[in-house]
C-alpha positions, 0 to 999 in steps of 0.5 A: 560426488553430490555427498562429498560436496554437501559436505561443508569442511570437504567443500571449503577444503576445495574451495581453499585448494582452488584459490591457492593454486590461483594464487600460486599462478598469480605469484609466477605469473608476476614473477615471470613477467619482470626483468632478468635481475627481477627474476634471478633475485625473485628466485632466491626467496620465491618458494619462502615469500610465496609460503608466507603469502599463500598462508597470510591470504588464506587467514585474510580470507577466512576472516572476510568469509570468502570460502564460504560464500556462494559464487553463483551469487557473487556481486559487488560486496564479495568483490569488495571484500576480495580486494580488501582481503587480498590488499592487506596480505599483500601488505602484510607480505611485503612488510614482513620480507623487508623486515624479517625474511630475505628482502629480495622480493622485488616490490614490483612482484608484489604488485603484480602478483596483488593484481593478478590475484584479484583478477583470477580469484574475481574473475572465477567467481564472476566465470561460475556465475556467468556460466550458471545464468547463461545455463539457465536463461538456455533453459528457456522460461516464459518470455517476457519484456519489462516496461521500467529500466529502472531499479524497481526494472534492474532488481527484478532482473537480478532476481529472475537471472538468479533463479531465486525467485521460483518464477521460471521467466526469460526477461528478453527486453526493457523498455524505458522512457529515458532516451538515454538508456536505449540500446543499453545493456542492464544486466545482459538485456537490451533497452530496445525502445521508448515504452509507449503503446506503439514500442510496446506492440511492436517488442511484444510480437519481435520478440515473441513475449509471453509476459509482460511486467510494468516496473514503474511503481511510480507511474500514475494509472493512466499509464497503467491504462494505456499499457493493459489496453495494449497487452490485452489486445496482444494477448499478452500477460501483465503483471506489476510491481507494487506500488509506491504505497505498497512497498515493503522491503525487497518488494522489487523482487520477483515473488511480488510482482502480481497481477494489476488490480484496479487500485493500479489504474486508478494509482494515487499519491501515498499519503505521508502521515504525520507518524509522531502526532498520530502515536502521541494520540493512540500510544498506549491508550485505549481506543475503540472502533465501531463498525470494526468488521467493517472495510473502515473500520477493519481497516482502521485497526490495521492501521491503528496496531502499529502505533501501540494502543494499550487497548484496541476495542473492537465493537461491531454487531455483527459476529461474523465479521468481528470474528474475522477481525479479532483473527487477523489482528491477533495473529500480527499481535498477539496479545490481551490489548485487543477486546473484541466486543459484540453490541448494537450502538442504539443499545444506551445501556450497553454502550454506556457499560462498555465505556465505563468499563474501558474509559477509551481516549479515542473513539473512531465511530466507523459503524453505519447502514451505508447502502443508499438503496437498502435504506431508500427501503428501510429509512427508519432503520437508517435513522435509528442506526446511524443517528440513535447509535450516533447519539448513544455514542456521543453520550456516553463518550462524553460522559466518560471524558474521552478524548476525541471522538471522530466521526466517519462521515461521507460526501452523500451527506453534502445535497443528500438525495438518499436517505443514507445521506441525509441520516449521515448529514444528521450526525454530523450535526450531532458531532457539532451538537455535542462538541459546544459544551464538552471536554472532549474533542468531536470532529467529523470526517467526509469522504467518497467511495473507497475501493473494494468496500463490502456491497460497493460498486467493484466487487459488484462489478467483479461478481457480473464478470466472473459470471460472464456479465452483463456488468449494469451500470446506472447512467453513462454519465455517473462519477464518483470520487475514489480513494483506496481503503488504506489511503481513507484509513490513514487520513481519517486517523491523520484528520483526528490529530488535526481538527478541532472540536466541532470541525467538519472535515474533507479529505481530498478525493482526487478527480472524479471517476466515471463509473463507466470508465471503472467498468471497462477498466475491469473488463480489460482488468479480466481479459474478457472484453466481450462482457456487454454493458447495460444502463440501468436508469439511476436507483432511487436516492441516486445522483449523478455525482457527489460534492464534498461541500457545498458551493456557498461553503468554504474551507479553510487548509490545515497542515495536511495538504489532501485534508481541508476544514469545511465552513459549516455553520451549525444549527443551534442545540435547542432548535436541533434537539427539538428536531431530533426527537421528531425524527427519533419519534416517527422512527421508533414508530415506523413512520417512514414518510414522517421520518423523509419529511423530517430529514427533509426539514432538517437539511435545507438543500436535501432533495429526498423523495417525500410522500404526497401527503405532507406532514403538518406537524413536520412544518413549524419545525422546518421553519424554525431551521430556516430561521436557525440557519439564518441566525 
């Protein structure tokens, strides 16, 4: 029987035999009900007219694909269709008696009959389909209750009752916020109450959930906060829907529904990007991003693949990553414009010959020793890094007449306590540097923390729960701006469209986010909410919080409304050069307290930890600053 029906001639031979004897029925059933004289005129031409109806239904329904439709599936579209079809051989019909056959047809059989079809041949398909998932849903599968009756709520619910998703759930309940919804039915499932904690705690137990999925892609993080606090002291699975930024098509489907992670709790805006200044900047060009296994750097050439560069230079030190990288790209493109490319950034000569070979348009300067403690250990390898490969870099870009070159910069810059900081607030004054007399375009961008970054505070936090903890957090009262790596990405990219030469740009972090508050949300994340905390004082360089610009610096608005220009006013290039080769000689020496005692000299507002013995040679320079700033 299974053989004769997985052949598909046979199949749509029953299928067409199914509908003709429905409409075989309809076409009595409308003659059936008229009067005596509609009857007894019905009757001559019946078996003729109900030939020629019969046959020009079957070629309507050929035609709209009918016979091969699956009924299990049937919704608005196949309905659609059915009347379609079934209206235009009625007509059909009805023209043809009048004008070719008998005529003795009543109109009012007609329209019976119409009708009748559309209810027996809709309805068996809407029978079949109600019969399959009422057979299902008596197969039972995890129970489980959606906060969001929504569309993002009624899509998942038309996929699981679907069976297509290849998740065996039992949706038993909506909660939704809207009054107006409750005690409604979507789809069979009754909008039981508002989707506060307390509706929440009180569903989850009557009805016996096991699972609960959040379809609110839209709600902000508190929301999703409140609703795990709630569900992990149930014991009760969470899943979600993608988020806003994250949706795809069909994304309300049951296979993307995934766990929460902290990105979720801490649910920010999407940024809306400027698509066309961005691929007039990118489209077939050269661009290069160093540090490009790193989490910004990676994820700028992401970013960057949609918009068609001609070539896309991946420059990094090291391999590993880059190989990583060079993978992932290629196979989402595979094609000879992506050039991965193995180099120190202090190496001039090798930098130079990769900018003479390619000639970029675009420079993203994504490459840093960004770890505040390690380089609070090894200050002069964060100067020759970050301020010797910044300098080659700006050297060669504009000896080569790129186009812009942006730097990725961050908020430690702003005060700086540590020297990562104070070294980053260095490039930014050798972006300003270089901008004055050239061609190109030299800008910089600040930003806090991005979420998941190698070595940052999330991944740390992970590692000491997936061991069991303690999870160690310096203060109680440390904040820190947050923004997900995607979101950083593209407003660095949005931010090279913007600024000027010169300009030092910020991008908008939100509010600020206590660690510890990040640490517990973790804990809740994981389930395992007797993980101890531990304080372990601030490390060295440290602060307790972060500023994105100074109090006596302004900033004026751009276009954008989550990117802002800083007022910074710029050292003057001579007294800067001067205090450049004092901090590059006491590097390349590996005179570390020398190299704190310049960086200290060069910031004004740096509160780095310095030597006891102070450096007299260190001091003229601090004083002509002064005066530089001053002027």
């Amino acid at each position: 029987m299974i053989a004769l029906w997985n052949n598909r001639p046979l199949r749509r031979l029953l299928v067409v035999a199914v509908h003709a004897t429905l409409w075989a029925a309809a076409f009595a059933l409308a003659v059936d009900v008229g009067s005596e004289e509609t009857l007894l005129r019905a009757t001559r031409g019946a078996v003729q007219a109900a030939a020629v109806l019969l046959l020009l239904r079957t070629a309507g329904f050929l035609v709209a694909g009918l016979f091969d439709g699956i009924w299990r599936y049937a919704g608005f579209l196949d309905l659609e269709k059915l009347v379609l079809a079934t209206t235009a051989s009625s007509v059909i019909a009805l023209l043809l008696d009048l004008t070719i056959l008998t005529g003795q047809i009543p109109l009012s059989v007609y329209l019976t009959e119409w009708l009748a079809s559309i209810v027996f041949a809709g309805g068996a398909r809407l029978a079949m389909r109600s019969v399959i998932e009422r057979r299902q849903r008596r197969a039972g599968g995890l129970r489980t209750l959606i906060i969001g009756a929504g569309d993002a709520g009624e899509s998942l619910v038309r996929d699981v009752q679907r069976k297509s998703a290849g998740v065996s759930w039992l949706p038993v309940g909506f909660l939704d916020d809207d009054a107006m919804k409750h005690g409604a039915l979507i789809r069979g499932i009754r909008v039981h109450g508002a989707a506060d904690d307390a509706s929440i705690e009180r569903y989850v137990q009557a009805l016996a959930v096991h699972l609960v999925v959040l379809a609110m892609p839209t709600a902000p993080g508190s929301r999703i906060r409140a609703a795990l606090r709630v569900c992990n002291r149930l014991a009760v699975e969470v899943r979600t829907v993608p988020a806003l930024a994250d949706r795809l098509p069909h994304a309300y489907r049951a296979r993307n529904i995934r766990e929460i992670n902290i990105a979720d709790l801490l649910r920010r805006e999407p940024v809306q990007l400027d698509v066309a200044q961005i691929e007039q900047l990118v489209r077939e060009r050269v661009v290069l991003v160093t540090g490009a296994g790193g989490s910004i750097g990676s994820e700028l050439c992401r970013q960057l693949l949609p918009f068609v560069p001609r070539q896309l230079l991946l420059l990094d030190h090291d391999e590993n990553a880059l190989f990583h990288i060079d993978r992932e790209l290629c196979s989402r493109a595979p094609r000879p414009g992506i050039v991965p490319l193995i180099a120190d950034i202090t190496d001039e000569a090798r930098v130079r010959g990769i900018f003479e070979r390619y000639r970029p348009s675009l420079v993203l300067h994504a490459a840093a020793h960004k770890h505040v403690e390690m380089m609070e250990k090894n200050p002069c390898e964060a100067v020759k890094n970050n301020v010797l490969g910044t300098i080659a870099l700006a050297e060669a870009a504009q000896q080569s007449a790129v186009d812009a070159f942006v730097l990725v910069s961050t908020d430690k810059a702003v005060r700086p306590s540590s020297v990562m900081g104070a070294s980053k607030r260095v490039t930014e004054m050798i972006v300003q540097r270089f901008a004055r007399p050239s061609s190109t375009r030299f800008v910089a961008v600040r930003f806090g923390n991005v979420l998941g970054s190698a070595g940052s505070v999330v991944p740390i936090f992970c590692e000491q729960i997936a061991r069991g903890g303690p999870i160690t957090v310096t203060h109680p009262d440390v904040v820190r701006y947050f923004m997900t790596i995607p979101e950083a990405s593209q407003l660095v990219l949005e931010a090279a469209t913007l600024a000027r030469s010169g300009e030092i740009l910020m991008l908008d972090m939100g509010d600020p986010v206590r660690i510890l508050d990040l640490a517990r949300d973790l804990i809740e994340l994981s389930g395992m909410r007797d993980i101890e905390t531990v304080f372990t004082g601030l490390k060295p360089g440290e602060k307790l919080s972060e500023d994105l610009l100074l109090e006596e610096e302004t900033y004026d608005r751009t276009p954008h409304p989550k990117i802002v220009v800083g007022r910074i006013q710029p050292i003057e290039p001579a007294v800067l050069d001067r205090a450049l080769d004092q901090l590059l000689d006491r590097a390349e020496r590996g005179d570390d307290g020398g190299v704190r005692l310049c960086l200290a000299a060069m910031i004004a507002d740096a509160t780095l930890t310095l030597p006891s013995q102070d450096d007299r040679t260190v001091e003229p320079l601090r004083g002509v600053l002064r005066t530089s700033r001053a002027g």
